[in-house]
C-alpha positions, 0 to 999 in steps of 0.5 A, a space after each residue: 090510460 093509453 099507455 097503461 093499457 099498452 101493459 095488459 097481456 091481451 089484445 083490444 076488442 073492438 065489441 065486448 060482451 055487456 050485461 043489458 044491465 049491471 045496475 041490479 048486480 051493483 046493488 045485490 053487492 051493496 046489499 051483501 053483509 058478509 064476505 061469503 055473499 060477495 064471494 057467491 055472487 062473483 061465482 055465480 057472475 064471473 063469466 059476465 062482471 064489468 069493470 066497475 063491478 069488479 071494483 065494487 066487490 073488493 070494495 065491499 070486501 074491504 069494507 068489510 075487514 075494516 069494520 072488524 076488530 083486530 081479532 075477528 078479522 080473516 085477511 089470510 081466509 079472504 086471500 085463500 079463498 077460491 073466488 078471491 082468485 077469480 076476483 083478483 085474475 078478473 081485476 087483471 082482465 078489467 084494468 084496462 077498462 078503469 080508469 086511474 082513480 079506479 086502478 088506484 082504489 082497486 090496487 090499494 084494496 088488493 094489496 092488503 090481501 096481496 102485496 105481490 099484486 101492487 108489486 107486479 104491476 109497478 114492475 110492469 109500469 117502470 118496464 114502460 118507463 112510467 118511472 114518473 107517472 101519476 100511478 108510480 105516485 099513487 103507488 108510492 103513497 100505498 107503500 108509504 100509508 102500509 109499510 109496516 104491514 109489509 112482511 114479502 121482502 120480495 115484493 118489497 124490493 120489487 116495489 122499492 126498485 119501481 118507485 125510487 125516483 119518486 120518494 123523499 130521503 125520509 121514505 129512503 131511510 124508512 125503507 132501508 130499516 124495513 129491508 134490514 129488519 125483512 133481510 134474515 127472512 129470506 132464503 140465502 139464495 135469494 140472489 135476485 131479491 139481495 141484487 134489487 136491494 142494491 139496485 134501490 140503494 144505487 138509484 137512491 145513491 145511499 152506500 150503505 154498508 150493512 145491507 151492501 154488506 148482507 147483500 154480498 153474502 148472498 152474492 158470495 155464496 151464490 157465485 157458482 149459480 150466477 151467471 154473466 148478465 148477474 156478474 155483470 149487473 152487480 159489479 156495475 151496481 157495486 161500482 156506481 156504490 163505489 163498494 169493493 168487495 175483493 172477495 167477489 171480484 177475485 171468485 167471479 174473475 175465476 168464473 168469468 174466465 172459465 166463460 171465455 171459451 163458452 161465448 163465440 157471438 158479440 153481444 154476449 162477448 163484449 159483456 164479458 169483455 166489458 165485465 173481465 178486461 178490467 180485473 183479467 191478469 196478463 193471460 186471459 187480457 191477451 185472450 180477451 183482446 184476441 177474440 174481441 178483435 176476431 170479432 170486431 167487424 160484427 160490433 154494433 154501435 153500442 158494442 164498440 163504445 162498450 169496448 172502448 169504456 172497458 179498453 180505457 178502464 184496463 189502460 190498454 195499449 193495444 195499438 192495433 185493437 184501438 185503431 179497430 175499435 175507433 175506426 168501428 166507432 167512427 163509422 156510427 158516428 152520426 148515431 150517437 148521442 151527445 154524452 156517448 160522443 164525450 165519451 168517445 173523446 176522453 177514452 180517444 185522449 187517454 188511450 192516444 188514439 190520434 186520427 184527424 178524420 176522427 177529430 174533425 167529424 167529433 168536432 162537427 157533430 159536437 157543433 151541431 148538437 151545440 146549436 139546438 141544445 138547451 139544456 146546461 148539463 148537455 151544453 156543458 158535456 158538448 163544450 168539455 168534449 170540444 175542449 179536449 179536442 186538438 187546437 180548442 177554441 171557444 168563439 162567440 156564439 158558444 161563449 153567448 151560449 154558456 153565458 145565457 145558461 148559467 143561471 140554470 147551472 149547478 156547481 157540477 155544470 160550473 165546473 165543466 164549463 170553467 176546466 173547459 174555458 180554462 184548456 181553450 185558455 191555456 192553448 190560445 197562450 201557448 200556441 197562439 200567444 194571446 187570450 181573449 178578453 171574452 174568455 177571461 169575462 166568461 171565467 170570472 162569471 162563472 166565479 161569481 155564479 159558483 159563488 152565488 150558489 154557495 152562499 144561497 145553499 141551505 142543505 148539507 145534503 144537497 150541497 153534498 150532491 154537487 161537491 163530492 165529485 168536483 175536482 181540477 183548478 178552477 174549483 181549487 183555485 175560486 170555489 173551494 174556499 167559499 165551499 169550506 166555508 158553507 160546509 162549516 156553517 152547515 156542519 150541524 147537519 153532519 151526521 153518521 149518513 155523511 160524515 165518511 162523506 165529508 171527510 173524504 172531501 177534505 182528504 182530496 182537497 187538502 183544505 185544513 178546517 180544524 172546526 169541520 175535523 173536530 165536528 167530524 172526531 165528534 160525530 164519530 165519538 157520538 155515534 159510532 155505532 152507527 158507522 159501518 167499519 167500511 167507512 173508518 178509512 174515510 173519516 181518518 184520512 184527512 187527520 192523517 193526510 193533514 197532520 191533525 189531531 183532535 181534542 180527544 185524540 186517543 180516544 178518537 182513534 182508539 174508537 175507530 180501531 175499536 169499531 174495525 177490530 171484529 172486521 179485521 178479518 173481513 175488510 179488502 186486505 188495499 185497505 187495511 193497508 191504508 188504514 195502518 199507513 194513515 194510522 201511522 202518519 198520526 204515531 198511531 199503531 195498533 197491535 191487532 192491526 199490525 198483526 193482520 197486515 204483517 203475516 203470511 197469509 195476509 200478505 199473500 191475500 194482498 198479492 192476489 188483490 193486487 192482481 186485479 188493480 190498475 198499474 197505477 193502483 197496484 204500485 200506490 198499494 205498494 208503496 203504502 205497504 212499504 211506507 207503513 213496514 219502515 214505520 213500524 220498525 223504525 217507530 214500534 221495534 218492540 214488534 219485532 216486524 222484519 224489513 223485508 222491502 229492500 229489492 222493492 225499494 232498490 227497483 223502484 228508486 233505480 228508476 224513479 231518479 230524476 234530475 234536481 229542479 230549479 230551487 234544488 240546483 239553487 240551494 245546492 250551490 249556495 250549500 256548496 259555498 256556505 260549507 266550504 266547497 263541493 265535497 262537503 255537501 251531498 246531493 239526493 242522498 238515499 238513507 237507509 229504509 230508503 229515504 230519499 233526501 235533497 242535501 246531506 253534511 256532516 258537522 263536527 262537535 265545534 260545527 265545522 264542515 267535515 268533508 266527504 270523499 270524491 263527487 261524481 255529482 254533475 249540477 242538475 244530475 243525481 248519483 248513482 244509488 248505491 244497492 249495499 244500504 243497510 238499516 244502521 243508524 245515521 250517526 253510529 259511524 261518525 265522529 264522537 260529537 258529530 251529527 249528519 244534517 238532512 236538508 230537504 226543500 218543500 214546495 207546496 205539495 208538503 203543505 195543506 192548502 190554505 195555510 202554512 201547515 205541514 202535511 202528514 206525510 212530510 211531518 212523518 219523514 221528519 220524525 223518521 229520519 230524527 230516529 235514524 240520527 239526523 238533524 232535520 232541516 226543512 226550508 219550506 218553498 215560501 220562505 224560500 222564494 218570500 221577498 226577505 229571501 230575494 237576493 243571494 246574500 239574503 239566502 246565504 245568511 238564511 242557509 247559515 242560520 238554519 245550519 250553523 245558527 250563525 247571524 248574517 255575514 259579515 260581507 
């Protein structure tokens, strides 16, 4: 209770006033047989009511109510009446003096009269970070138990926020349908209640769209009145949710850029460098990095690693700003906390920040917070920022120190560790030529945890909590087998919840389970009302990125296009764009779709989007659109789609040349032999729409070799593009009867992970250039570098074969 009482508004009194007796006054209100006594007693005591006399009367009061009927009882009478607020602002004077199981009773009472009472006092218990108390509990029990009795969203979203830690998934899932059905009762400028709506959803980590989407609304159609610290708020809440909503993000850049001129202090600049810099076009970035750097000698600690993080997410290459706000971070050093240090180490490594002082101090106090921690997560943070340090090392006691928490580690804490052994690996072989063996002990120990952990799990969900962001080549290489095959004896417990989830795993992982994608196809086709729109890309990404189609195929897709169909104009043009390229890859192409991607006022909705992403996302973007525009008019001409990527394709392809790797320079020079000679073979052909492809020859009707002119083509270098490419058919200036080949070499990014099947994106350039006249040669990496193949005389038969359909030479 000592920390309870630190809440109350008003300060200890050492001597308090006391009737000589309360026990008279107690049983006058036992006594009582209607509310109206109760209430002429509290008039005529309420200068002089105790604690447990306060209590005792909104006992009885409930008491009351709970003995009559539906019909006869009178909750908004008692609630109006003047001396229930006497009683209710004596009940706030009193707390501190009752003790829990009497705050709880008293709390419970009130709150049937007037929920906003329970509410304001879980605010005031999470403001003193008593998230995890008894009395949080209580609380949450007094929702649960009265739930549908709640009609104030407001209060509801306030106590939602306070007792989030605490609740069960089913409670979560019980909330959100209380709020969806509450939402249409409140105000449209209600923006603090829709922004604790998405606050609960971001502590439970539910991204769930229809509320995140309602939410929106009323952020969009309050975006004038919001101010900083509200943009601020939303947007990181929005990014933990991983929700995009490019319509908020583009209406409040323009807001916050009309605020730059308006902060000339730091705490209030570094938020809006924090909450602009990474959506800031060219102008308002320099703008941004200008002031920030006027200011930064007044930054605090905390103020730099915000500048820092937003610096990292904006791939800033400001020299100058770097070397400031590191040199800023490196004199608070000592003050920050072991994940903070983390942090300064990857936004050092990515931003190429390179200072030895800087390095070594991080080294130390790295070791030292190493040396008292004991718990696996922060250990596990300490060891990967070490690992990302220059010359990484793991000695013995650290090794002693992974090795005796791994029983205690999850999948996420495995992983860490393992790409942190793996860097120390990776540099002791190439710097120092050796590899301890403890290293290699330390690696397979975790294999074996990591393991064991997959094989005891039971929940999808809970296994879902520590797989959906794992990621690098330990996991790749020694869990994700295991992993898919966990997920596949779970898969029941896929559901509409976490089906775009799972789907998503699949994509990054590359890992082609058929019985996991039917599973998927039919959750979808079972409840895919259920399914937000928001969530379609997801679930057919891994179909198309792994080239799979379900049984019921059409019906799949057409299901899924259908739910998208009154959201085409809603969904963030990025992805409708991807969802037309992925549709495409499977030989799907949807009218409606194409018809929103391909006109004018789309397109220029996209060029505003792409303003606001990275470099690296903004050309991804690109490319897709460009890729789905040449399928559309090389697979649907019916649609009469224009080409219009020629200058694209022509600035990009002019500096994406690059020079052959070891295999092509192989096949290229057996191609050479096996034709006849270096004119008849042609190395990294550009096709029309842009294709590029490794080799090219052109075979008469009697398959014979027909030569090309002179070659400029150096081994190992490309030709020069040529930038009079039209979209004409391959063979329509051939010989009658000759066919031109494609040859194309495919390493094992071609191919899903664990078996021998040909990715999407592979698949659809085979049928595209089929369509522009070529006959479709694909040696795949395994055949090519399998033992059958592994003399030179093997390969030249298998080129021959795969050419001319000839046997094997006579030679």
């Amino acid at each position: 209770m000592l920390r309870l009482r630190a809440i109350c508004p008003f300060s200890w009194r050492v001597f308090q006033f006391r009737p000589f007796s309360f026990e008279p006054l107690l049983n006058q209100m036992n006594k009582c047989t209607d509310e109206e006594q109760i209430f002429d007693l509290i008039e005529k005591n309420k200068d002089i009511l105790s604690e447990k006399q306060v209590a005792c009367a909104l006992s009885m009061l409930w008491q009351f109510q709970k003995q009559k009927s539906s019909l006869l009882k009178n909750v908004e009478c008692i609630r109006d009446h003047p001396q229930f607020l006497t009683l209710h602002n004596l009940t706030t004077t009193k707390m501190e003096f009752m003790n829990d199981s009497t705050v709880v009773n008293v709390l419970y009472i009130i709150q049937q009269f007037d929920i906003n009472v329970l509410s304001k006092f879980s605010s005031c218990l999470a403001d003193q970070h008593l998230c995890f108390s008894p009395l949080m509990g209580k609380i949450a029990d007094i929702v649960n138990r009265n739930l549908e009795t709640i009609q104030d969203l407001r209060c509801l979203s306030v106590l939602m926020v306070s007792i989030s830690s605490l609740i069960s998934q089913r409670f979560q899932e019980q909330l959100v349908n209380k709020t969806e059905q509450l939402f249409d009762t409140i105000d449209s400028s209600q923006v603090n209640i829709a922004r604790r709506i998405v606050q609960f959803l971001r502590n439970i980590k539910y991204s769930y769209y229809p509320l995140l989407e309602r939410c929106n609304k009323v952020f969009l159609s309050n975006v004038n009145h919001l101010d900083l610290d509200s943009i601020s708020k939303i947007l990181s809440l929005y990014h933990s949710l991983q929700f995009h909503s490019f319509e908020f993000i583009l209406m409040t850049k323009k807001r916050l850029t009309e605020m730059i001129p308006l902060f000339d202090y730091p705490a209030s600049f570094v938020k809006l460098f924090v909450t602009l810099g990474p959506v800031a076009g060219p102008e308002e970035e320099k703008q941004l990095k200008s002031t920030i750097l006027l200011m930064s000698e007044e930054l605090t600690s905390q103020q730099a690693l915000a500048v820092m993080g937003a610096m990292e997410e904006m791939e800033s290459r400001n020299s100058r700003l770097i070397k400031k706000i590191a040199s800023i971070l490196h004199k608070h050093l000592d003050n920050y906390k072991p994940v903070e240090l983390l942090r300064i180490t990857q936004a050092s490594i990515f931003l190429h920040f390179q200072s030895k002082e800087l390095f070594v101090k991080l080294r130390e106090l790295l070791l030292s917070y190493l040396k008292v921690s004991v718990i696996p997560s922060e250990i596990s943070l300490l060891i990967c920022a070490l690992s990302m340090l220059p010359s990484p090392h793991l000695d013995e006691a650290r090794i002693s120190q992974i090795e005796a928490v791994l029983p205690q580690c999850d999948l996420n804490d495995l992983n860490s560790f393992a790409t942190s052994v793996l860097r120390c690996i990776q540099y002791d072989h190439m710097y120092r030529n050796n590899i301890p063996g403890k290293q290699l002990k330390l690696l397979q120990k975790l294999d074996h945890y990591g393991r064991q952990r997959l094989q005891k799990c039971s929940s999808l969900n809970l296994l879902w909590e520590e797989v959906k962001s794992l990621k690098g080549d330990w996991f790749a290489d020694s869990l994700l087998e295991e992993t898919v095959v966990t997920l596949q004896r779970l898969m029941d417990e896929i559901n509409y919840i976490n089906v775009a989830g799972i789907a998503s795993f699949i994509s990054r992982t590359n890992y082609l389970s058929t019985s996991l994608l039917d599973r998927i196809a039919s959750v979808v086709l079972q409840q895919i009302e259920k399914i937000h729109p928001f969530a379609i890309l997801a679930i057919i990404l891994p179909f198309s990125a792994l080239n799979y189609d379900p049984p019921q195929r059409d019906e799949f897709f057409g299901t899924c296009l259908q739910r998208l169909n009154s959201y085409l104009s809603i969904l963030d043009p990025l992805m409708l764009v991807f969802l037309g390229y992925s549709l495409a890859t499977r030989e799907y192409f949807s009218e409606d779709l194409l018809k929103a991607i391909f006109n004018i006022r789309f397109l220029a909705k996209l060029d505003s989007q792409l303003e606001l992403l990275c470099s690296s996302l903004n050309m991804k973007v690109q490319f897709r659109l460009m890729e789905l525009n040449r399928a559309v008019c090389l697979e649907c001409p019916e649609y009469q789609i224009p080409w219009f990527h020629d200058r694209f394709c022509q600035q990009q392809y002019k500096k994406d040349f690059g020079s052959m790797n070891g295999a092509q320079q192989q096949i290229y020079k057996m191609l050479a032999e096996v034709l006849g000679g270096i004119n008849f073979v042609k190395a990294s052909v550009l096709t029309p729409y842009y294709y590029t492809i490794d080799f090219e020859c052109i075979l008469d009707k009697r398959k014979k070799p027909l030569p090309y002119g002179s070659h400029n083509t150096t081994l190992g270098k490309l030709p020069k593009i040529h930038s009079e490419l039209n979209t004409q058919i391959a063979g329509s200036r051939l010989p009658p009867g000759a066919e031109k080949i494609a040859l194309e070499f495919l390493d094992s990014r071609a191919f899903c992970r664990n078996i021998p099947h040909l990715k999407g994106k592979s698949a659809m350039k085979k049928r595209h250039l089929e369509i522009l006249g070529y006959h479709v040669i694909q040696i795949p990496h395994f055949e090519w570098n399998s033992m059958a193949l592994s003399t030179k005389n093997a390969r030249m038969d298998y080129l021959r074969e795969r050419i001319f359909g000839e046997g094997k030479s006579s030679s």
